[in-house]
C-alpha positions in Angstrom: -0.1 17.2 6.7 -3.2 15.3 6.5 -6.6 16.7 8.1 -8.3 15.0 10.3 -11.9 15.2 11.0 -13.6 14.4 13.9 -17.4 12.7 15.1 -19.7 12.9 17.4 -20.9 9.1 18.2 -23.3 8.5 21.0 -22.3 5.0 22.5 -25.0 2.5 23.3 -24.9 3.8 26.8 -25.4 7.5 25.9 -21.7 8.9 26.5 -20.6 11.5 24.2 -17.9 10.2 22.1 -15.2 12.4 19.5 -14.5 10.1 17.0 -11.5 10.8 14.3 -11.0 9.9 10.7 -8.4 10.8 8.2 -6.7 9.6 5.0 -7.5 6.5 2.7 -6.4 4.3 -0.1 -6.0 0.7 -1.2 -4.7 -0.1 2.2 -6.8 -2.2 5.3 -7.9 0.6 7.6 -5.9 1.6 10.3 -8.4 2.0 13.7 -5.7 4.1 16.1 -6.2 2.8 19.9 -4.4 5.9 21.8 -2.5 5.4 25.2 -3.7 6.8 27.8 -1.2 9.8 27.8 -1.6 11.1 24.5 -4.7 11.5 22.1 -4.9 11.0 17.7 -2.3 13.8 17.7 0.0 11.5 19.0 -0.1 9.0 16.0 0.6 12.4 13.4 3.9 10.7 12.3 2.1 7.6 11.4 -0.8 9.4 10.2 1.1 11.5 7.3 3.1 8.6 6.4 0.2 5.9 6.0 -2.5 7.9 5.3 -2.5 8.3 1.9 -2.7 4.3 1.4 -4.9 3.9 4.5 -8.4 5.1 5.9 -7.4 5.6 9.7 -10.0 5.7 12.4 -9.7 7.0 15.9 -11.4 8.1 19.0 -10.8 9.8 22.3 -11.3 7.0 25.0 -14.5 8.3 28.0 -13.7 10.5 29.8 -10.5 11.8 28.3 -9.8 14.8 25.7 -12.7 15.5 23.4 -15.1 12.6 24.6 -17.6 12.9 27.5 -17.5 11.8 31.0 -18.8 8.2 30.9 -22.5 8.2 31.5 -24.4 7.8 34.8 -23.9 4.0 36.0 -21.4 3.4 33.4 -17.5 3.1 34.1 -14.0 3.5 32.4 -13.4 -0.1 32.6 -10.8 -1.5 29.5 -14.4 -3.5 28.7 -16.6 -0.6 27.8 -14.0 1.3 26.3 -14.3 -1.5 23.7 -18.1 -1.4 23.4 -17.2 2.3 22.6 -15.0 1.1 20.0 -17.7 -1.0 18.7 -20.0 2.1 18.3 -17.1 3.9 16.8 -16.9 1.2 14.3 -20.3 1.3 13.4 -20.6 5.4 13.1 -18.1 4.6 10.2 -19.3 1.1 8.4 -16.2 -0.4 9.5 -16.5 -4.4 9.4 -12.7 -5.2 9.6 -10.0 -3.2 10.5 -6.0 -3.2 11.5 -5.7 -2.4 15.3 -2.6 -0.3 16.2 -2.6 0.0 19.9 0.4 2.0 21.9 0.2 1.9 25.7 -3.3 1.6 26.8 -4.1 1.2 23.1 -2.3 -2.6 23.3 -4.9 -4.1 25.9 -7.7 -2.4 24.3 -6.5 -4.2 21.1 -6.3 -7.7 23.1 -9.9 -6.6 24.5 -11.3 -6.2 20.8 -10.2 -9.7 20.0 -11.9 -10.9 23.0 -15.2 -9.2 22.2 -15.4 -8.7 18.0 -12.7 -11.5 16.6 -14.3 -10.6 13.6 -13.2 -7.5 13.2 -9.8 -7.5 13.8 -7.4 -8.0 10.5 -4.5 -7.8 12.4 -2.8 -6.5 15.1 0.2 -3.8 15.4 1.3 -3.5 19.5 3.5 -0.8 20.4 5.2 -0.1 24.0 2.0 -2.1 25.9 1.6 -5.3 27.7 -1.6 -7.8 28.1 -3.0 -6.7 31.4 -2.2 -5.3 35.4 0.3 -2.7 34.0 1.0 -1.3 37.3 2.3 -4.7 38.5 5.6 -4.8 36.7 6.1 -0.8 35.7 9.4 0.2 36.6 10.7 -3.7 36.6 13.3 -4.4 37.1 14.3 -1.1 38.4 12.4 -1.8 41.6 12.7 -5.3 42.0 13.2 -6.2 45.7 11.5 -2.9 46.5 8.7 -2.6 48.5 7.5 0.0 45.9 6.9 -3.5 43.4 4.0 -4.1 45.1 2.7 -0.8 46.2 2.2 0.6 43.1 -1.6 -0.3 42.6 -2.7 0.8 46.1 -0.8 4.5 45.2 -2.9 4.8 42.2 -6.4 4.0 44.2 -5.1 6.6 47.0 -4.8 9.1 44.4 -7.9 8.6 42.3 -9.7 9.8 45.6 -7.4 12.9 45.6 -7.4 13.4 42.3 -9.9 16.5 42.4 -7.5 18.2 44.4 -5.7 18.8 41.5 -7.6 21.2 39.7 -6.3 24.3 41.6 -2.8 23.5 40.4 -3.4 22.4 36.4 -3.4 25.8 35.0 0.5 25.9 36.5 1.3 22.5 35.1 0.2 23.3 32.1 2.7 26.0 31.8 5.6 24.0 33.3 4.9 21.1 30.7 5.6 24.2 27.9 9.1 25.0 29.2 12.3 22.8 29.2 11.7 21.7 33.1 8.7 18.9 32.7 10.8 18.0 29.6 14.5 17.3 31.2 13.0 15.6 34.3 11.3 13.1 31.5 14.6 12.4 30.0 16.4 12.4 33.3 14.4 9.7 35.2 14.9 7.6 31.9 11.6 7.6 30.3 12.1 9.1 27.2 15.2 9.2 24.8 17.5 11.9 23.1 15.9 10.9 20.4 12.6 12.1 21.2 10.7 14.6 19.4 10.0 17.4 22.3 7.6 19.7 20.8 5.5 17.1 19.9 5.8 15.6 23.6 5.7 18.9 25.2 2.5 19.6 23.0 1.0 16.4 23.9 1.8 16.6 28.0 0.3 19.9 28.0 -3.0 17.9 26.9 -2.5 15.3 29.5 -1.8 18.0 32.2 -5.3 19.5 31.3 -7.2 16.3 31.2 -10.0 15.8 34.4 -7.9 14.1 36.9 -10.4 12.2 38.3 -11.6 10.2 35.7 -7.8 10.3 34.1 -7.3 8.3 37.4 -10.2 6.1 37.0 -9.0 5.0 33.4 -5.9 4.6 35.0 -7.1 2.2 37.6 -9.5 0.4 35.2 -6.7 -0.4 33.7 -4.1 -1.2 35.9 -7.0 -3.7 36.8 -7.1 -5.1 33.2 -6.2 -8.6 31.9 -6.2 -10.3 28.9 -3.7 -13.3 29.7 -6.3 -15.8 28.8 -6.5 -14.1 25.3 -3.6 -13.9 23.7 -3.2 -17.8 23.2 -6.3 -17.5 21.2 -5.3 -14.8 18.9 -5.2 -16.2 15.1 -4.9 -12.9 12.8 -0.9 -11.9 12.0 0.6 -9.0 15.2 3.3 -7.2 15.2 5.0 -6.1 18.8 7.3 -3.1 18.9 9.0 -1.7 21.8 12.0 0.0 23.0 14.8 -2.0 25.3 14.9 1.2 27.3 11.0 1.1 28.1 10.4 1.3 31.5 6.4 1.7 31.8 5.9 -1.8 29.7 9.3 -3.0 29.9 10.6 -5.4 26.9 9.7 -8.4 28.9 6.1 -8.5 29.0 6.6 -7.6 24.8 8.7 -11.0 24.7 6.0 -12.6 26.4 3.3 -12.0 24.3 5.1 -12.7 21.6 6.1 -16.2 23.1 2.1 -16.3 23.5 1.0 -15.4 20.7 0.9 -17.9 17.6 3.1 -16.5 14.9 3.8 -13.4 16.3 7.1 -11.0 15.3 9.0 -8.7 17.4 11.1 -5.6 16.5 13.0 -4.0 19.8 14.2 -0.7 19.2 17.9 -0.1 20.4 17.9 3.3 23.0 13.8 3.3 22.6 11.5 4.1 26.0 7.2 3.8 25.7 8.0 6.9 23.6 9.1 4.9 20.3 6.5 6.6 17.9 8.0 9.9 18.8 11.7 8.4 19.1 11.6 6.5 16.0 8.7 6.6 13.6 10.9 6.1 10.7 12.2 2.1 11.5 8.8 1.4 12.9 6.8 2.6 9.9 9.6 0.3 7.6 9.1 -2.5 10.1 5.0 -1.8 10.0 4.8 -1.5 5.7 7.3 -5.0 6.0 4.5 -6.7 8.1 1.7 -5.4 5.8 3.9 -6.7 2.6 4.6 -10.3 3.7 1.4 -11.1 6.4 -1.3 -9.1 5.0 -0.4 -9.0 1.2 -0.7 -5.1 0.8 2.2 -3.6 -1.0 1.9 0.1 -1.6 1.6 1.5 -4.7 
């Protein structure tokens, strides 16, 4: 198991990020952009397996995990979450980098193109769509439902309850470390047979002690997010991966980018949910090393 060490980096604006890096090699650098529900512990599959042939970079997004609340007058909008990246980029002499987004991580990747072209070698896009998440989650479970379009306005509510949460997260925490949290997961369809449950169990305990509030913020920041006017102009080799079971980022909005997207390849994973990289690390990694050999020109040694 590699170690990974982390940063401190002070963005531009003065918010206290935790930066991560790990590994290196031959290989273009790997910069990790997380999902929203899980932090660089996540990507450990990926991170053992590529390591040794690639210098990986991370960091925790504002806010969440190890980083600090975003600083006074400042936000947890999907466009400062990139300036951070920026900073995070610098802290490490990074001038061009592979971008492997999951979840969150896939706008933040459309958002780096927007901002720093330059910088992006490629892209690798698992289990994420190109903007307004909230908008088609759960589709087409719930088309025809009134719920399709109250989705949004639920999340707002509960960012201004979200402090009310605190009391309770000691007790969540403990549920998500029993076999409850975990069969409700698997029952309501989001997450596979296949999926690795102490590493989603470890990973839900983190997200169940998070600060709710500004979890909720991100959230809406988010779910406010677009980058539908970007992806035509995208010119560096991407990869999209998802699962035909995913019902946070459903297959659809993956074929769409792709359609989008000059030159862009697609790998759907039979039975996979947004959990893939804990479902099936082993195809995507052959799929990922495939795309590095024939668009990128990096074979390992």
């Amino acid at each position: 198991m590699l170690e990974i060490k982390p940063s401190s980096v002070r963005a531009a604006d003065g918010t206290a990020l935790t930066a991560f890096e790990c590994g290196g090699g031959p290989g273009p650098t790997f910069v990790l952009c997380n999902g929203l529900g899980g932090n660089i512990d996540a990507w450990r599959y990926l991170i053992d397996d590529f390591g040794p042939h690639h210098r990986i970079v991370s960091w925790d997004y504002r806010g969440l995990y190890k980083s600090g609340p975003a600083a006074a007058g400042t936000g947890y909008d999907v466009a400062t979450q990139v300036r951070d990246l920026r900073d995070v980029l610098a802290h490490f002499a990074i001038d061009n980098a592979v971008l492997l987004g999951w979840s969150m991580g896939v706008q933040v990747a459309f958002e780096a193109w927007r901002q720093m072209p330059s910088v992006v070698r490629g892209m690798v896009l698992i289990n994420g769509t190109y903007g307004s998440p909230l908008k088609t989650a759960f589709s087409p479970m719930l088309q025809g439902s009134p719920l399709a379009d109250m989705l949004p306005a639920i999340a707002k509510a509960l960012e201004s309850v979200a402090h009310l949460a605190e009391p309770f997260q000691p007790m969540a925490q403990k549920v998500t470390k029993t076999k409850l949290a975990l069969n409700v997961v698997k029952g309501l369809g989001l997450a596979s047979q296949a999926l690795d449950e102490k590493m989603f169990m470890a990973l839900a305990g983190e997200v169940a002690g998070l600060h709710m509030p500004r979890y909720m913020a991100t959230l809406n920041a988010l779910a406010e997010h677009s980058a539908v006017d970007v992806l035509a102009t995208i010119t560096v080799p991407v990869l999209v991966v998802t699962g035909d079971h995913d019902l946070l980022t459903p297959v659809a909005q993956s074929r769409e980018m792709v359609k989008a997207i000059a030159g862009a390849e697609l790998l759907v994973i039979p039975s996979g949910t947004h959990y893939t990289p804990l479902e099936f690390p082993e195809l995507i990694h052959l799929r990922v090393e495939k795309w590095l050999r024939e668009r990128l020109g990096f074979n390992r040694p």
